[in-house]
C-alpha positions in Angstrom: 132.4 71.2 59.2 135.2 70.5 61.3 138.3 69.0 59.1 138.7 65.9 61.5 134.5 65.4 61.0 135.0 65.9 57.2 137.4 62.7 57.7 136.0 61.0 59.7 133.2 60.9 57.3 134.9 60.2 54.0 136.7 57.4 56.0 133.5 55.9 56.8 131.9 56.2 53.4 135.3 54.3 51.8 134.9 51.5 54.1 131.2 51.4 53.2 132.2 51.7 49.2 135.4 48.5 50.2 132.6 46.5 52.0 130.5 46.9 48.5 133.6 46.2 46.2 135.2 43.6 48.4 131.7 41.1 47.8 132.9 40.2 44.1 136.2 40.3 44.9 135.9 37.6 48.1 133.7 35.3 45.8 136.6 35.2 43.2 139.3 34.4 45.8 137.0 32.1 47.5 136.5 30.1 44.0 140.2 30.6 43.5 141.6 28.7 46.6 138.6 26.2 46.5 140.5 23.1 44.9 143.5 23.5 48.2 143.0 21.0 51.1 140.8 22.3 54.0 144.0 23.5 56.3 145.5 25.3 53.3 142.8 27.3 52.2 142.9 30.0 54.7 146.8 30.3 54.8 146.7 31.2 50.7 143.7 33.7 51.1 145.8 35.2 53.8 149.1 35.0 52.7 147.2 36.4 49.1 145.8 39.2 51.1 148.9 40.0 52.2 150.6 40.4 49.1 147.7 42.1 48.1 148.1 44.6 50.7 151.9 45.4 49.8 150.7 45.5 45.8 147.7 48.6 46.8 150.0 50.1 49.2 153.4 50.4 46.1 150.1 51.2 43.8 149.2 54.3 46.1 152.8 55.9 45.6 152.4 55.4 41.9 148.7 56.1 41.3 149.5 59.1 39.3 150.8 56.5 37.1 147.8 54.3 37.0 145.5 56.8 36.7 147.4 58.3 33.6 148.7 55.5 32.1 146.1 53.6 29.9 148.2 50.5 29.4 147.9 49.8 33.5 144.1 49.4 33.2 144.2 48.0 29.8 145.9 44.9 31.4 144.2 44.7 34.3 141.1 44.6 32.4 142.6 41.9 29.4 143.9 39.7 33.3 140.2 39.7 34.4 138.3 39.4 30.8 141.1 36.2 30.7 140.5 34.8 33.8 136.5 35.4 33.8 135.7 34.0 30.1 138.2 31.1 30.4 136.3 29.6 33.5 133.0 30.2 32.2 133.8 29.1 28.7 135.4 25.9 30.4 132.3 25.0 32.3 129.7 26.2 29.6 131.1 23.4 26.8 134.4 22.0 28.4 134.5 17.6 29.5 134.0 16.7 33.0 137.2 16.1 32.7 138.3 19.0 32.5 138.2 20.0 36.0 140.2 17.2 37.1 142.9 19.6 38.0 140.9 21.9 40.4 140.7 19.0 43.0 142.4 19.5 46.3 146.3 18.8 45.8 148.5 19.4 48.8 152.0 20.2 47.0 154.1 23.5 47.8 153.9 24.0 44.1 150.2 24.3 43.9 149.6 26.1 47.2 152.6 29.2 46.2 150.7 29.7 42.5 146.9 29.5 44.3 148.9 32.4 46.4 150.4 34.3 43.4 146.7 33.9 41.4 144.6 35.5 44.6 147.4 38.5 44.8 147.1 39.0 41.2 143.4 38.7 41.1 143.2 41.3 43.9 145.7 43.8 42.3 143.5 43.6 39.4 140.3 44.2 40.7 141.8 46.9 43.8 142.9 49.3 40.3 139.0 50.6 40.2 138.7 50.9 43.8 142.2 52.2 44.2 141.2 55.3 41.9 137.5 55.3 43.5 139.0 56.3 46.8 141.6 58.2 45.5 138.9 60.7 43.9 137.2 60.7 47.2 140.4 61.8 49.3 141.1 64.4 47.1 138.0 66.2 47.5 139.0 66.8 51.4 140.8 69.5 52.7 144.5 69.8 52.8 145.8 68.2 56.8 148.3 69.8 58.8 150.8 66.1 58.5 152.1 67.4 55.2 152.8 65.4 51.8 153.7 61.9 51.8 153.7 59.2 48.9 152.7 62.3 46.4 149.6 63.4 48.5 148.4 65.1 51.4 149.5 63.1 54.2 145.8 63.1 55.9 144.1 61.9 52.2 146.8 59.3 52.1 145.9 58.1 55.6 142.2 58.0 54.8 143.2 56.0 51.6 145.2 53.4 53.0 142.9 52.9 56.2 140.1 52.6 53.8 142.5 49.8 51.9 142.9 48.0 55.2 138.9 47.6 55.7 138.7 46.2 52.5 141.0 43.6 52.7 140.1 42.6 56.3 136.2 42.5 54.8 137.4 40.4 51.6 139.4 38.1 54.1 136.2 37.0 55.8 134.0 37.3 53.3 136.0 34.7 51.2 135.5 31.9 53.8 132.2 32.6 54.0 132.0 32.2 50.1 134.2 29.1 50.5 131.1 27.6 52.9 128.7 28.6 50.2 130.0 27.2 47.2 130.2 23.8 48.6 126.3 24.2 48.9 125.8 26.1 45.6 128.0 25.1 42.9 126.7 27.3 40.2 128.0 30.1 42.1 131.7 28.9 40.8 131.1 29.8 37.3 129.0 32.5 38.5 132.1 34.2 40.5 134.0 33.8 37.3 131.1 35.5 34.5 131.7 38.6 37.7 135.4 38.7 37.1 134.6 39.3 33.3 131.8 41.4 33.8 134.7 43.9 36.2 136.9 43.1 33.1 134.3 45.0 31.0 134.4 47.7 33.4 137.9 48.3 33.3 138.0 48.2 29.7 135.5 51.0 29.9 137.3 52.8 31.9 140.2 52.3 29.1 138.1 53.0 26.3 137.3 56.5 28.3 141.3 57.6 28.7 141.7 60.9 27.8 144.5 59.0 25.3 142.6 56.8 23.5 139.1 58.7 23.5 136.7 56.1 21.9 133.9 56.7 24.9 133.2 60.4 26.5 135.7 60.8 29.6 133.1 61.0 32.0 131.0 58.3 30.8 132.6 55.3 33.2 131.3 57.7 35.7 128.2 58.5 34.8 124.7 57.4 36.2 123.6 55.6 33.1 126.7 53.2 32.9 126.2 52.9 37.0 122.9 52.0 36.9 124.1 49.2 33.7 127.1 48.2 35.8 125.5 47.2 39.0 122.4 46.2 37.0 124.0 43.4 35.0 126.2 42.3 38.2 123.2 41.6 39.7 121.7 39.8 37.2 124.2 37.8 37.1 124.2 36.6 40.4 120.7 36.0 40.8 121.6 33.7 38.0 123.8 31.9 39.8 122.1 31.8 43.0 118.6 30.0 41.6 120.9 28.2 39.1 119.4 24.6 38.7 122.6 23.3 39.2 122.5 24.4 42.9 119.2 21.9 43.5 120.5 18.6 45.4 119.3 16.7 42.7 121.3 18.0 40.0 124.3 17.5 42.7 123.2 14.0 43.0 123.4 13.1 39.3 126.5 14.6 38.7 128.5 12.3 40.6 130.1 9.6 39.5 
């Protein structure tokens, strides 16, 4: 096969692999910026995405690092497993009350830390997918544009082109997500059990360092934890989506 074909092709497949990963990750940044007014909402997803973009692009140049180092994924997967079990902990036996602070709130204050959150969460969740295309790249043949940011400069290319997609899919999935959740509110908590079920995966892929040992190597690869993986994600959110809470009636009597 033509080198340029081979690209081509593994381009095309990492976009189709960013569309999957980006579905979970919109949901979360949807839920995220939820509680901003109407004409803030898109400028923190965007001005998120952004950072976002500049965090997976530094990430690229150091991925030896994150790939090696089993502290980077060990905290990326305690951020999520946080951020995912606080929410659904919250909503499973906190007050009404409690969510008092999510409602819309206009200050600089609120919209720069909504910003920070949806960069963070993104950074968190692009460590899988940044090693998932990684992997892919590195099965392609070597390019004629030489090395740059500690790999081929044609896999590197295909990597951060493949980044791009993913964000530009997460960007307009999220307001899509924003639409939804105002006509299916189970799918908050639902977005947030995700984040902790991706949290689970991470530590997995933790547990599996070559470092540390306590699960086979290969296993966070492997079909069977796959097919458990994407099994119990969507379980999860056919949960959430025929959730009782999502009925009109159930909105009804929770109002005040």
């Amino acid at each position: 096969m033509d080198i340029w074909l081979e690209y081509a092709w593994a381009l095309l497949i990492l976009i189709g692999l960013e569309g999957l990963l980006s579905a979970d990750n919109a949901l979360v940044l949807a839920v995220i910026a939820k509680h901003l007014p109407d004409n803030q909402r898109t400028r923190a997803i965007n001005y998120g995405i952004i950072l976002a973009f500049a965090f997976r692009f530094a990430a690229l140049f150091a991925i030896s690092f994150i790939a090696n180092v089993w502290q980077v994924q060990a905290i990326g997967a305690a951020y999520l497993l946080y951020l995912g079990l606080k929410h659904v902990i919250q909503a499973r036996f906190g007050k009404k009350d409690a969510h008092k602070e999510e409602k819309p709130s206009g200050s600089a204050k609120g919209f720069w830390s909504t910003v920070g959150k949806i960069a963070l969460a993104d950074l968190a969740f692009a460590i899988d997918s940044i090693l998932a295309a990684v992997a892919l790249a590195l099965g392609l043949p070597d390019s004629p544009f030489g090395d740059f940011g500690g790999m081929d400069g044609g896999k590197f290319a295909v990597v951060v082109l493949g980044g791009i997609a993913g964000l530009v899919l997460i960007k307009y999935a999220a307001g899509w997500f924003i639409k939804l959740l105002a006509k299916r509110p189970a799918l908050e908590t639902t977005a947030y059990a995700i984040v902790a079920w991706v949290g689970v995966k991470l530590a997995v892929i933790t547990l599996a360092h070559h470092d540390i040992g306590v699960l086979d190597h290969d296993f966070p690869h492997s079909t069977t934890w796959t097919i458990i993986f994407y099994g119990v994600l969507v379980a999860i959110a056919l949960l959430g989506w025929f959730s009782p809470a999502n009925k009109p009636a159930a909105r009804n009597a929770e109002q005040p």
